[in-house]
N, C-alpha and C positions, 0 to 999 in steps of 0.2 A: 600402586600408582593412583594418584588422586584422579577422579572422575571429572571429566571438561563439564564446564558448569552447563550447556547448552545439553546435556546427558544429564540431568539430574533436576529434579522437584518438578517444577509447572512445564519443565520443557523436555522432562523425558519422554523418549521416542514411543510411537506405538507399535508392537510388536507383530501385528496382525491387519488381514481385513475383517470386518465384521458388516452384518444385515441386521437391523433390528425392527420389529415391527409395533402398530400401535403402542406408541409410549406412553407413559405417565403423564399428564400435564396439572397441574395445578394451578387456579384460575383461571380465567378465558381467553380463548383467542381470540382475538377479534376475524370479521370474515374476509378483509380484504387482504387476510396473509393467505395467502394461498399461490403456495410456487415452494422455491428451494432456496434455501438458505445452504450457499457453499462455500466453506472457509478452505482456502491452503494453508503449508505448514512446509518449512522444512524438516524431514523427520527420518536422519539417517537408520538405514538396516540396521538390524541386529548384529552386533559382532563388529559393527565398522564404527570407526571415528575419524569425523571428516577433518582434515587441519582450521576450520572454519566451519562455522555454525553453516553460514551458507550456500554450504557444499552438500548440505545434506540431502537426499532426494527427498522430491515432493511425495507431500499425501495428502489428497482433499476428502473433506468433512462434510457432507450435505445432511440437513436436515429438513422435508417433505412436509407441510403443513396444507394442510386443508379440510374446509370446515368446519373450524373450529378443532379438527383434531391433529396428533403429529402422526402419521401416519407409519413414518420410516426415519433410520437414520444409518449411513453407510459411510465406509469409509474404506480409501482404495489407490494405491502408490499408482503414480500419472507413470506410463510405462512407456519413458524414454532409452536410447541405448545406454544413458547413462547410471539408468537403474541396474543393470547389468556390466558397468563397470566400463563402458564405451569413453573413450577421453576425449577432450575437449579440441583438444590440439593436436594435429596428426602431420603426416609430412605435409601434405597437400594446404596446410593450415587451417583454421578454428573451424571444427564440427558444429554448425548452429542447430543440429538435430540432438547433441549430445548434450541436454540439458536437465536441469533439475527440473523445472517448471515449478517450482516450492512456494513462490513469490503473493500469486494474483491470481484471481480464475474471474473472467469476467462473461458476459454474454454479448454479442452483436450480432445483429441478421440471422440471428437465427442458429447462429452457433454459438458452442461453450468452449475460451478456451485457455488453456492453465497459461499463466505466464510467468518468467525469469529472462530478465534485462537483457542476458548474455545469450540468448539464441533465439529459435525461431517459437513462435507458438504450440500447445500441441492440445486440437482438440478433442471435447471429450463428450460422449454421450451424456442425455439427460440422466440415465442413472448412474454415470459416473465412470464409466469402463472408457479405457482409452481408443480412439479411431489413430490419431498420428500426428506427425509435424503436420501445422498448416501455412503456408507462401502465400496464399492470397491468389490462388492459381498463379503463379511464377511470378508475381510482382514485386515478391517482399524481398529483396537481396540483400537484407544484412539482420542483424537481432532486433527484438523486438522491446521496446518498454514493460514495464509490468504494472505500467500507469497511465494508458491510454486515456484520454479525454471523450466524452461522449456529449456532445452541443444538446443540449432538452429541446433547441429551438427545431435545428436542421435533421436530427438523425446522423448527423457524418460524427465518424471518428476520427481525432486527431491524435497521431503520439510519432514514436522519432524512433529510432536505431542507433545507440549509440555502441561507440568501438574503441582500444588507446590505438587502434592504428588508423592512418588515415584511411576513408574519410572517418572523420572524428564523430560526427552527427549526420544524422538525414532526418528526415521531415517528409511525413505522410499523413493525408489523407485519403481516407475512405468516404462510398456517400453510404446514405441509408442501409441501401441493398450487401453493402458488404464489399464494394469493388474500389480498387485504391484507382481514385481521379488525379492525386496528383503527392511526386515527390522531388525534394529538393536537397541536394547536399548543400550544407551550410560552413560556407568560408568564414574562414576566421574562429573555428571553434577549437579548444584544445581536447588533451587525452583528460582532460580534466573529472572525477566520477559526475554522472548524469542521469540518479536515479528514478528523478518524478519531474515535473514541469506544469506550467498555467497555461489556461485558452482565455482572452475573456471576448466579448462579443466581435472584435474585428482586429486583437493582433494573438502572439505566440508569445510564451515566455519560457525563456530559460534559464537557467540558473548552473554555474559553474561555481564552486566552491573552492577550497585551500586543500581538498582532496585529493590526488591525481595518481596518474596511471605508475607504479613505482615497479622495477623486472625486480629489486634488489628485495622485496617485500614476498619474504616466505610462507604468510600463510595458508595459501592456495586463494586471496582474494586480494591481486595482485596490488593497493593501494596504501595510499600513506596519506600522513596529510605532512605538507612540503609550504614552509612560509615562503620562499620563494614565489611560490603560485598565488598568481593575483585571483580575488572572488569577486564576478560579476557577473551581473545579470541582462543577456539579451534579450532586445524585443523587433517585433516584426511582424509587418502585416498579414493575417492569414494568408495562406494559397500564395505569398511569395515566394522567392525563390533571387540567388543572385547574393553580392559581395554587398552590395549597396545597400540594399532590403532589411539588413538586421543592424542593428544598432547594440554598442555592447555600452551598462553604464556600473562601473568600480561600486564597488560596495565593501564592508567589514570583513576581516577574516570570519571564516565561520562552515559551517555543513547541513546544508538545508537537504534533508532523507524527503520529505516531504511536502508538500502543499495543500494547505487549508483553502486558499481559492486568487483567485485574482481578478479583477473586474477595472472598468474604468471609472473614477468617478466624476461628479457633474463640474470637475473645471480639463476634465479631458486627461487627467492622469492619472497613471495606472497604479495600482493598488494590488501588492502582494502580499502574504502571510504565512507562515508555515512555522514549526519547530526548528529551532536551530541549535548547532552547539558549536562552542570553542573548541580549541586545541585541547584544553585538558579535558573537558566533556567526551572528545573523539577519543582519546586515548582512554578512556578507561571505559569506554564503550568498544572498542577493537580489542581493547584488550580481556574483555569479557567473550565477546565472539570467537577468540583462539584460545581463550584459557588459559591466559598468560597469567604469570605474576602480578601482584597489583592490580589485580581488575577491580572495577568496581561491585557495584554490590548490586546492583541492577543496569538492564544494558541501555536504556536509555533514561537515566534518572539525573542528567542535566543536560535538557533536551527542553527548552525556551520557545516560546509565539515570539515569533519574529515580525514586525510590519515595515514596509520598504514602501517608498511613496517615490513613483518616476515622474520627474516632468519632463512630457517629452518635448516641449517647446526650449525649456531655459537649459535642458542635461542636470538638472538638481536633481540629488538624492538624499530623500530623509527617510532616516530609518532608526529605531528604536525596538527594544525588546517591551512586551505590551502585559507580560504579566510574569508572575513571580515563582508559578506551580509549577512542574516538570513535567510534562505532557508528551506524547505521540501519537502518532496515526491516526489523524483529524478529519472527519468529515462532515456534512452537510446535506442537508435536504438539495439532491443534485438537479430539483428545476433552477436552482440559482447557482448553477457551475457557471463561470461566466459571469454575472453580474453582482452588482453589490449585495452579499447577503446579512440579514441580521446575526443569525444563529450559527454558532461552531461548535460540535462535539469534539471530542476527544478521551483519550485515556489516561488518567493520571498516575504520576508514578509517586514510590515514594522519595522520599529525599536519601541524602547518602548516610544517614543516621537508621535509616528504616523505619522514619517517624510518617506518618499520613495516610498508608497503605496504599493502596488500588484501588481507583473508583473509574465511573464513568462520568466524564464534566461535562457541563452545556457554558459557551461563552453569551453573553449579551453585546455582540459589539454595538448596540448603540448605545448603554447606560455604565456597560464594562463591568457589569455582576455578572460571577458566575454563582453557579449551582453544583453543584457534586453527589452523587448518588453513590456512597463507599460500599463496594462490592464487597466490604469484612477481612474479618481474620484468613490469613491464606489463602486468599480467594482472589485471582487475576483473570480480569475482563477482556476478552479481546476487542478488535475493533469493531465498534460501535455503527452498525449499520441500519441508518434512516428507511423508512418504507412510510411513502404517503398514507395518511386515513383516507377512507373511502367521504366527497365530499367538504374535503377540508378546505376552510377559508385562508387560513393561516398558516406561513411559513414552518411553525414548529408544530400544525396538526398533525401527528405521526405518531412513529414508532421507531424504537431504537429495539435492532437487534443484538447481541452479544452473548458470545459463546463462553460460558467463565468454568476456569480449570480451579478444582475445589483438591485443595494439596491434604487437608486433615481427612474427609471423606474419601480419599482416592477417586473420584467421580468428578461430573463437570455434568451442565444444564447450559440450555438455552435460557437467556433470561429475556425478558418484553418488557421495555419499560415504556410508558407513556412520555414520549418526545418532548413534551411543555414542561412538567413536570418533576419529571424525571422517577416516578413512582412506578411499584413495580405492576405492571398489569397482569402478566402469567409468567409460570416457569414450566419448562418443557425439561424433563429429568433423561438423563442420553444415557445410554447402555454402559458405558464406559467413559475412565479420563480420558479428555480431548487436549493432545499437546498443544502447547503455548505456540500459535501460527502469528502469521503476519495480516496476509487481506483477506477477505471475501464479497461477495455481491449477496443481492435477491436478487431471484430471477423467478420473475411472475408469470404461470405458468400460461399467459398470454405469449410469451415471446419465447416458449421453446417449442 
């Protein structure tokens, strides 16, 4: 029986926990790294094959920098019921404790904690051992995003609950401290998939795609994508709430996984961006995720910058694909979540020929050059995580983090690249292959 491709090369599972100490580094680190760099993964057990990449239980990847050295690096299954085989679905209906947590591990208020879309959070100590589901002391009654927004301005977090049963969406904020001030179910939303979302400085954006909720859909990730289903994107005043308050406006077929950012610009219209893909794009991306026949040859390798331009005065939408490279999981120097920024990272894929490789790209969106730093021969970057310089004037003074899984050497390194540049500054050499994950944060050891 042929091996699910999601079991095999840059994404085969890790078989263990492992401790390691003082690592190898090569070149310097600069000293304003100091904190944890902690990637998740989906990375099913040994012996199991999940019908869906998905499905796999979490495992997060920290690696310990300070001063200038790497200290440690660990790695440790988020110990949900459903690491031990606890199901999702029970009489009583959907288990929100029964989750992967695979997704996203982020930090607020003081706590760390793994996220997947389909349930509730579950915090985790700073060295990475599990405490439990977190509700937000009882506030949190439904799943959690695994793409929370964080305001650089206010401290508050924004993110939503979504579900294919009614209510379809909810809409939460937290402040600083960690305490949800306010939520909202949102009329008029469908079971439509609801992976990630925009803040920018005074509305909410959401995005509904040609994806939705499908029972007939066997892979254990209950969706399809259905031309029937209209793709549009709502918007809506922060801290609103109500039928009235969100506005939904038509846009392309298509599947937006992610969001590169949103902001308002200076004629008062809102400005979105992210990767998207068509019907054929999604299909041989799902079909790469189950293993199916005819999958593609990478799971996001026609996966397009998407820009969408709302006006909210006239209901006009213009939108265009903005460049031509196959990219995912896009991020940015996060003091400019929320408003217009110059600079977009991302990861580039290769095409469906297997020509370009894997690199890590920088966009110019005001001159529209990019840059690309090719992470080489069998060598896959993960998501590229910005960290301020200590003192920087400039947008792109930083640092990009990235975890890259090396297929010919069996091994994987932290790499540091210079954010401007994109050159490499140090490489941090890791005990072991680190499988091919999805997110991760810094978390500076100010705020643990």
């Amino acid at each position: 029986m042929t091996a699910k491709p999601y079991l095999t090369g840059h994404y085969t599972p890790v078989a263990d926990e492992l401790t390691a100490t003082d690592l190898t580094v090569e070149g310097t680190l600069p000293p304003e790294l100091t904190g944890r760099l902690i990637r998740n993964s989906h990375n099913p057990k040994p012996g199991v094959t999940p019908a869906h990449w998905f499905k796999g239980s979490g495992m997060v990847h920290g690696i310990r920098l300070r001063e200038g050295r790497a200290e440690w690096y660990r790695n440790r299954w988020v110990r949900t019921p459903a690491l031990d085989g606890a199901p999702y679905m029970t009489e009583h209906g959907p288990d929100l404790t029964a989750s992967t947590a695979g997704t996203h591990v982020i930090e607020h208020a003081g706590r760390l904690l793994a996220l997947c879309e389909a349930n509730l959070p579950f915090e985790l100590t700073p060295d990475l051992d599990t405490v439990g589901a977190y509700d937000f002391d009882g506030k949190l009654r439904s799943a959690m995003t695994a793409h929370p927004k964080s305001d650089p301005v206010t401290g508050e977090l924004h993110f939503f609950g979504s579900s294919p049963f009614p209510p379809y969406l909810v809409y939460y904020v937290t402040d600083a401290k960690g305490q949800i001030t306010h939520s909202a179910e949102i009329p008029g939303a469908s079971a439509a998939l609801k992976h990630d979302f925009a803040i920018t400085r005074h509305h909410v954006v959401f995005v509904e795609g040609t994806v939705t909720f499908d029972p007939t859909e066997h892979s254990g990730i209950p969706y399809s994508w259905q031309d029937e289903q209209p793709a549009r994107i709502g918007v809506m005043p922060r801290g609103a709430q109500g039928a009235a308050a969100i506005r939904w406006f038509p846009i392309e077929p298509g599947n937006m996984l992610h969001a590169a950012n949103a902001y308002e610009d200076a004629k008062g219209r809102i400005v979105l961006e992210g990767p998207t893909v068509d019907r054929e794009g999604f299909q041989l991306s799902w079909n790469w995720w189950v293993g199916a026949p005819g999958r593609g040859s990478e799971p996001n390798a026609r996966s397009y910058n998407r820009r969408w331009v709302l006006d909210l005065a006239t209901g006009r939408v213009d939108e265009r694909v903005v460049d031509d490279l196959a990219i995912e999981f896009p991020t940015l120097n996060e003091d400019f979540l929320g408003i217009e920024n110059r600079y977009q990272y991302a990861i580039s894929f290769p095409d469906q020929d297997g020509f370009g490789g894997y690199g890590v790209v920088k966009y110019d969106r005001a001159t529209g050059e990019r840059r690309i730093h090719q992470a080489g021969d069998a060598r896959l970057p993960s998501e590229a995580v910005f960290v301020a310089a200590a003192g920087g004037t400039r947008e792109d003074d930083g640092y990009l983090l990235t975890v890259v899984s090396d297929l010919k050497q069996d091994a994987s390194q932290l790499l540091v690249l210079d954010a401007a540049r994109l050159d490499k500054v140090a490489t941090v050499h890791l005990p072991r292959r680190v499988t091919a994950g999805i997110h991760g944060s810094w978390i500076p050891d100010s705020t643990l």
